[in-house]
C-alpha positions in Angstrom: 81.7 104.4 105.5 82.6 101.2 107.6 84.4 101.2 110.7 87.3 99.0 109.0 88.0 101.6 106.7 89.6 103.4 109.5 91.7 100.4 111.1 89.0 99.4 113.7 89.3 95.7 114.3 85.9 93.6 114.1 87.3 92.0 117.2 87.1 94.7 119.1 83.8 96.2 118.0 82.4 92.7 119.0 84.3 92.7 122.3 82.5 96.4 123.2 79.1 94.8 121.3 79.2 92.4 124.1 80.0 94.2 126.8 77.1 96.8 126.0 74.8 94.0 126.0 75.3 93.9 129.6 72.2 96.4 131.2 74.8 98.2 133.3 77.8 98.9 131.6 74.9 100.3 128.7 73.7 102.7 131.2 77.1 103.7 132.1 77.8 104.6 128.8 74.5 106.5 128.5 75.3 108.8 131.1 78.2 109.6 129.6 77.1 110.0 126.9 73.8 112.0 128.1 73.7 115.4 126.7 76.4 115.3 124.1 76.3 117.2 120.7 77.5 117.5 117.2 79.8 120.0 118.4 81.1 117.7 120.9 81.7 115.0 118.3 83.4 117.3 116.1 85.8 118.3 119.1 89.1 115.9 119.1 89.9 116.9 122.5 86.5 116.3 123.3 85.8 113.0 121.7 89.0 111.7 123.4 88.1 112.6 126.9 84.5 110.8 125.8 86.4 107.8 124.8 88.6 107.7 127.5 85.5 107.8 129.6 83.8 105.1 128.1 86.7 102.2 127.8 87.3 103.0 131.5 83.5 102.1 132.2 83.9 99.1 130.0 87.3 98.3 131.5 88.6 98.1 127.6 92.1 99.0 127.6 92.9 100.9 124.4 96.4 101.4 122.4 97.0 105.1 121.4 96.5 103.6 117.7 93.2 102.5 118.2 92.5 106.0 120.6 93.4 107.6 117.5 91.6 105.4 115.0 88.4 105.3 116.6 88.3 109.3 117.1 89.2 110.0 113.6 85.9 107.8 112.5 83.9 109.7 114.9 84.6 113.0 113.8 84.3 111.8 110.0 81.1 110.8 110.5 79.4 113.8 111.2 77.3 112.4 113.9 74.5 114.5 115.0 72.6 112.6 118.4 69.7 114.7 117.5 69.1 113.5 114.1 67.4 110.3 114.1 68.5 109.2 110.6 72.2 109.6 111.7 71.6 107.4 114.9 69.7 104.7 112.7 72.6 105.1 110.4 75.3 104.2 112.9 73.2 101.2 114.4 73.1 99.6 111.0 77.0 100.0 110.9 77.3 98.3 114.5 74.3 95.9 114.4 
């Protein structure tokens, strides 16, 4: 399921494409990201304080709308970091 479905603009997944191309801002995100599980993703609280975390490291301001948009397509996803078919899944969504 795309991105768009949920009200995610291109323009911003290709403003945050961008800025994770940059080697630090990418490891910032790692370690935040280091560690987290499919419980985690499945957590709204959770995911919001992960999001939060991230635009702050990528100094991308986000509306509550887009907060809101981009956790709901987190959570329906299912994501599990562990599974490498889910990963490989999600980088062919973003690529």
């Amino acid at each position: 399921m795309s991105y768009q479905q949920y009200g995610i603009s291109s323009e911003l997944v290709e403003k945050v494409k961008r800025k994770m191309k940059n080697p630090a801002a990418k490891e910032r995100v790692k370690n935040i990201l280091d560690g987290v599980t499919k419980q985690d993703l499945q957590n709204r609280a959770t995911v919001r304080k992960l999001l939060g975390k991230i635009s702050r490291a990528l100094n991308e301001k986000l509306t509550e709308q887009q907060s809101n948009q981009i956790v709901d397509f987190v959570i329906a996803q299912q994501i599990d970091p562990n599974n490498k078919f889910h990963l490989i899944k999600l980088w062919a969504m973003f690529r």
